[in-house]
KEROFI-449263 format. One line per field, with one value per residue (C-alpha): residue number from 1; residue in three letters; z, x, y. Coordinates in steps of 0.5 Angstrom, whole numbers. Each point is the difference from the previous one (the first is absolute). Layout:
BEGIN
num	(NUM/...)
residu	(ALA/...)
up	(Z/...)
east	(X/...)
north	(Y/...)
% end
This chain:
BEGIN
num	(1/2/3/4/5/6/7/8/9/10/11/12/13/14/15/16/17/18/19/20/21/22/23/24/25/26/27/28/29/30/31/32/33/34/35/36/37/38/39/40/41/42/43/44/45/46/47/48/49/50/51/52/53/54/55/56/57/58/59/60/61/62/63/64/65/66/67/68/69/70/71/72/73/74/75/76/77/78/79/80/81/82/83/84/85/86/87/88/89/90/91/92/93/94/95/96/97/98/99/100/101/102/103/104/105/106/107/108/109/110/111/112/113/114/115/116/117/118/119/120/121/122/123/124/125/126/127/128/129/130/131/132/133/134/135/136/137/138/139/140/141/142/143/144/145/146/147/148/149/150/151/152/153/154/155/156/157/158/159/160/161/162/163/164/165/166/167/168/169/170/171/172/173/174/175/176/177/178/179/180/181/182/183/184/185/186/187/188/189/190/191/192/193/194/195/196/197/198/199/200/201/202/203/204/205/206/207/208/209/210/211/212/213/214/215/216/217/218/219/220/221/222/223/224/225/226/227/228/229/230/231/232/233/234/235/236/237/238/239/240/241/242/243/244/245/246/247/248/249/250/251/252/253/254/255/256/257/258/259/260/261/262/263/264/265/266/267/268/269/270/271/272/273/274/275/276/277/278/279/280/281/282/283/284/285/286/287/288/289/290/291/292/293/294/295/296/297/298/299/300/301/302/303/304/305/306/307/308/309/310/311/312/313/314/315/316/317/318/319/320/321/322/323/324/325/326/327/328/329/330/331/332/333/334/335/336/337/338/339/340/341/342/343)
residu	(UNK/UNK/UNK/UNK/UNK/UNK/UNK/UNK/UNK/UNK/UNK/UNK/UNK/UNK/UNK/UNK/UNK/UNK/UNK/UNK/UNK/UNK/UNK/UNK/UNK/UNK/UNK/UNK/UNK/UNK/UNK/UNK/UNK/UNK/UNK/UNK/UNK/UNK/UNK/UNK/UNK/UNK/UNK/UNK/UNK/UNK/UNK/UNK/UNK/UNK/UNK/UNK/UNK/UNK/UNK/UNK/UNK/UNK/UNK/UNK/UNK/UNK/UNK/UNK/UNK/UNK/UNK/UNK/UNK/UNK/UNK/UNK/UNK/UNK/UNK/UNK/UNK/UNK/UNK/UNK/UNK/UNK/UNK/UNK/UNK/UNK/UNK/UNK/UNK/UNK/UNK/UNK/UNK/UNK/UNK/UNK/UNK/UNK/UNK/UNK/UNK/UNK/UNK/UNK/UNK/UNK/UNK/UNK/UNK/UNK/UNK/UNK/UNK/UNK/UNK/UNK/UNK/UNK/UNK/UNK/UNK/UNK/UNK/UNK/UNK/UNK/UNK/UNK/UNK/UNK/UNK/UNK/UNK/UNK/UNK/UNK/UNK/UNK/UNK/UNK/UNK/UNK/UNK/UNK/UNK/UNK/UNK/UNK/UNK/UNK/UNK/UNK/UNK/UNK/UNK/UNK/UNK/UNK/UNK/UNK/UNK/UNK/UNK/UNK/UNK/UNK/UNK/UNK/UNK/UNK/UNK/UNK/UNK/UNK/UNK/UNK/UNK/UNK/UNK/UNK/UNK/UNK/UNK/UNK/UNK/UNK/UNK/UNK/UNK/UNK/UNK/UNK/UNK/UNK/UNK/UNK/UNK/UNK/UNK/UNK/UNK/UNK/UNK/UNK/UNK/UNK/UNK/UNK/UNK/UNK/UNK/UNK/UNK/UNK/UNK/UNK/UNK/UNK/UNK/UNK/UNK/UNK/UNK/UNK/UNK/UNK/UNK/UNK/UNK/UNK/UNK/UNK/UNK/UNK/UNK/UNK/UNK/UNK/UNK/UNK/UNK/UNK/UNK/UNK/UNK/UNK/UNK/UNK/UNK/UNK/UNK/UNK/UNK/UNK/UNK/UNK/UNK/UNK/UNK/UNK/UNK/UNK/UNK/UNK/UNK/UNK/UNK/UNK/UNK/UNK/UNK/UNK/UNK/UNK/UNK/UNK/UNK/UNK/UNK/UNK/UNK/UNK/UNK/UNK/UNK/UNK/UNK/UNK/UNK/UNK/UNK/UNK/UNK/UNK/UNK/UNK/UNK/UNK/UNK/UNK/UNK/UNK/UNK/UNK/UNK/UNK/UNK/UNK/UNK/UNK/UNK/UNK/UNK/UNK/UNK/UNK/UNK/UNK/UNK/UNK/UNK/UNK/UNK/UNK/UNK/UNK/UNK/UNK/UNK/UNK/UNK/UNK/UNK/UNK/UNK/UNK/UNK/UNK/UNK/UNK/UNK/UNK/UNK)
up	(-41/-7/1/2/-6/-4/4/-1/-9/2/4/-5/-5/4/5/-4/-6/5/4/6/0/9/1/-6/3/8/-6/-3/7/1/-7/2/6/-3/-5/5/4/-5/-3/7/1/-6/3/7/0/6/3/3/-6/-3/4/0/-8/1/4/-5/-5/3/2/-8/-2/3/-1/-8/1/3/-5/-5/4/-1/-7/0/1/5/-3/6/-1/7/2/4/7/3/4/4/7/5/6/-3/-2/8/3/-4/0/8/-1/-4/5/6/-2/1/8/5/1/6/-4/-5/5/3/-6/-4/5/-5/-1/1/-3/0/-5/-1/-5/4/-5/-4/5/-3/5/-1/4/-2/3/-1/0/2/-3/-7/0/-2/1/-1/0/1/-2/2/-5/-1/6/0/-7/3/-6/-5/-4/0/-3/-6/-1/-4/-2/-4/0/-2/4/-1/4/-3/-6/0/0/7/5/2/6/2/-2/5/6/-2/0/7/2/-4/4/6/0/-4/5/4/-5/-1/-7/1/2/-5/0/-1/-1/2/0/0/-5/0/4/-6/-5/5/0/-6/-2/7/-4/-6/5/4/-7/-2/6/-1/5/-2/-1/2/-1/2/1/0/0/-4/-3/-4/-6/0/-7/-7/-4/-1/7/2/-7/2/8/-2/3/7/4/2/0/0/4/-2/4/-5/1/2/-4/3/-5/-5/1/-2/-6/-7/-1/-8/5/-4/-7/3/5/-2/4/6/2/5/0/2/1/3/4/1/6/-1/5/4/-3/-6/-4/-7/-2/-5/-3/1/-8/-1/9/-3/-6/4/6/-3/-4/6/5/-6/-1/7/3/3/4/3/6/6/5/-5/1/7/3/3/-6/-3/6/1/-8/0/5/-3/-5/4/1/-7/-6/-7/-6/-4/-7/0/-4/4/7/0/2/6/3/7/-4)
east	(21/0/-7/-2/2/-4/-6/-1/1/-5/-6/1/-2/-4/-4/-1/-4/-6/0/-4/-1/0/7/4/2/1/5/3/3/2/3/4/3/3/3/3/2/4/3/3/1/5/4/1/-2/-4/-3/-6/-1/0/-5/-4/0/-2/-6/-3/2/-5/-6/1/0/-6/-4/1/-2/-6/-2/1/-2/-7/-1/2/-4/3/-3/0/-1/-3/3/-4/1/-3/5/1/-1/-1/1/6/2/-3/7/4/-2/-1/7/2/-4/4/7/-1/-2/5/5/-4/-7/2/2/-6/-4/4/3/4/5/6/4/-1/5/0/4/0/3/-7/-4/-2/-2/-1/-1/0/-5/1/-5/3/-6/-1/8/-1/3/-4/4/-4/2/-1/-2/0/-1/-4/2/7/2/-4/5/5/-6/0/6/3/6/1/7/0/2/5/-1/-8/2/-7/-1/-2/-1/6/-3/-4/5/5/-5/-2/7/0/-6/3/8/-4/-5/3/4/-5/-5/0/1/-5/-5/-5/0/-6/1/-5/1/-3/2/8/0/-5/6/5/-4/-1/7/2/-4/5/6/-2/-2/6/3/-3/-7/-7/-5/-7/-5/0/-4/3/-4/1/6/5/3/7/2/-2/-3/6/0/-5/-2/7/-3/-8/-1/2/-7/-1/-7/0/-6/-2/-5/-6/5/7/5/6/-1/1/7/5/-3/1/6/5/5/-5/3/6/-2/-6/-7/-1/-6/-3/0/-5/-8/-3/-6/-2/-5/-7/-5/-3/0/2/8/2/5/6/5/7/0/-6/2/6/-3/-6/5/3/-6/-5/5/0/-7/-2/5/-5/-3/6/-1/6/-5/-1/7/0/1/-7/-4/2/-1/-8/-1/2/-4/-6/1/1/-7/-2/4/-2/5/-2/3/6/-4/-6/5/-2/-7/3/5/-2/0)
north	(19/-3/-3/7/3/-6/1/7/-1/-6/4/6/-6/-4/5/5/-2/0/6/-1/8/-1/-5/4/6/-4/-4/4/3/-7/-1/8/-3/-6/3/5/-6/-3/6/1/-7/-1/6/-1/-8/0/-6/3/3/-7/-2/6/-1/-8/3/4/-4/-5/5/2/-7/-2/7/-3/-6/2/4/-5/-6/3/-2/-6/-6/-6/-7/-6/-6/-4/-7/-5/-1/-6/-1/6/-1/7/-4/-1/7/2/-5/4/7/-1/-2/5/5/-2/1/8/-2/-1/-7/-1/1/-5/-4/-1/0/-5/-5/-3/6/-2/6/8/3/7/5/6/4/0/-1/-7/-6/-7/-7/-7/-6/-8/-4/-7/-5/3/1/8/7/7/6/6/7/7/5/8/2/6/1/3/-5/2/4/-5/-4/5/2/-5/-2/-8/-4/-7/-4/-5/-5/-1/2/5/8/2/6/1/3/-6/-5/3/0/-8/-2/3/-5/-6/0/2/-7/-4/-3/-2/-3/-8/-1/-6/4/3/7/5/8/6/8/7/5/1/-8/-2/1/-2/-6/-1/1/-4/-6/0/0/-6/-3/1/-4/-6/2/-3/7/-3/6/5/7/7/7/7/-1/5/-3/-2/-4/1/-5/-4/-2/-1/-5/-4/0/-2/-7/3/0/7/3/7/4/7/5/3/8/-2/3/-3/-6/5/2/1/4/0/4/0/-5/-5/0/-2/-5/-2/2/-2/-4/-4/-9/-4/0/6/0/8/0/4/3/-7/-5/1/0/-1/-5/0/-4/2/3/4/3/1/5/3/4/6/1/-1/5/6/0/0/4/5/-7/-2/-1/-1/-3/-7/-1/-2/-6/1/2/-7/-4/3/-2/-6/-2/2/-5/-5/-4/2/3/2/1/6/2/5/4/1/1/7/-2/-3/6/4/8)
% end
């Protein structure tokens, strides 16, 4: 309620110095019927009304952003990647893949499986290989199936968490915490442990990692793709060293989620953490390092609203586009990465 309030005083001063003449009157309908929802909020302290109110704080929030976002200039910088290996981005993403399929698929396709958990409250699977010879387990997580988790992505709510001593989703973080007392017990704390995920599995991954970092497991590198932001920058600075590579689609805008909201002044920006590749049509993809990917989000997602595009996001899309790139590939400038987007 009290955000509302602070949003409405926000997009009076933000939004309207621009006066995009075919968005004002579609928003000032929405800016009305927030302030009537928290009018009546505050008399009748209804929780739907709190929802209700969060909603069109959002949808404000970002119609704002947008606008202004188209004045500003994002700079990039691009890193290096003689290092990067699309044959192993592919054994991660077929993983990744596979963990929407049916335990008897899994099974099938990675007889190494051992385990197939499965939170069916969330509608969230995972499975668990172990490779005896090179002394490493793989864990594989479902995503965002069919986007029926999407508003769980960008409705975001930090707590910290005192066990890591970070900011995190509280979201995410509690469906991980799910994952973790469900497979640690079976893992071989003298095994190596890899890590992958789609979407909402990407940031349950990620945070995985931390966790089993934390429990005295050795991360080798690992691969996950279209992940939403969990931590803010202090996390993510405090857990730097770990080994993640984080894979973003030319239009996905998952990774761009949660959004920038006035929760940030307290806590902090939300970013992302570790090297991005951004997967471009053919054989083309971007490369940057954890800072200048941390920056470029929120920027590339207001200014590209009108491309977003829900088909980048799946599983499918990103398996197709890596590999295209798998016998030749060619790292593009970031700025440059217009010329290399399907339209």
């Amino acid at each position: 309620m009290i955000e509302g309030l602070i949003l409405i005083s926000f997009f009076r001063d933000h939004f309207y110095r621009y006066k995009p003449e075919a968005l004002t009157i579609h928003v000032s309908k929405i800016e009305m019927k927030l302030i009537y929802l928290i009018r009546k909020t505050m008399k009748y302290k209804d929780d739907v009304m709190e929802n209700r109110i969060k909603q069109y704080s959002v949808l404000i929030f970002m119609i704002a952003l947008a606008v202004s976002g188209c004045t500003s200039k994002i700079t990039q910088q691009d890193a290096k990647s003689s290092d990067l290996d699309f044959n192993d981005i592919l054994w991660h993403a077929r993983r990744a893949k596979a963990a929407y399929e049916e335990p008897d698929v899994i099974k099938r396709k990675f007889p190494n499986t051992f385990f197939i958990g499965e939170n069916k409250k969330k509608n969230i699977q995972y499975f668990v290989e172990k490779f005896h010879d090179e002394k490493l387990q793989v864990i594989s997580i479902r995503g965002t199936d069919n986007l029926k988790n999407f508003k769980q992505d960008v409705d975001y709510i930090p707590a910290k968490d005192k066990r890591l001593g970070i900011y995190v989703h509280r979201g995410f973080d509690r469906d991980t915490r799910h994952v973790l007392n469900d497979v640690l017990p079976k893992l071989n704390r003298d095994y190596d442990v890899k890590v992958t995920g789609h979407s909402l599995g990407a940031a349950i991954a990620s945070l995985l990692m931390i966790y089993l970092h934390e429990e005295g497991f050795t991360i080798k590198p690992s691969v996950n793709f279209g992940q939403p932001k969990f931590t803010n920058k202090k996390g993510a600075n405090k857990y730097s060293f770990l080994p993640m590579l984080r894979v973003v689609n030319k239009n996905d805008l998952v990774p761009l989620v949660p959004p920038v909201t006035l929760l940030d002044s307290v806590h902090g920006k939300y970013v992302h953490f570790k090297p991005e590749v951004i997967l471009l049509k053919g054989v083309h993809y971007v490369y940057l390092d954890d800072h200048d990917a941390s920056r470029s989000l929120p920027g590339s997602f207001w200014l590209n609203i009108g491309r977003e595009s829900i088909k980048d996001h799946s599983m499918a899309k990103y398996l197709a586009d890596i590999i295209t790139k798998l016998e030749s590939a060619v790292q593009v400038p970031y700025k440059d990465r217009e010329k290399y987007i399907s339209k």
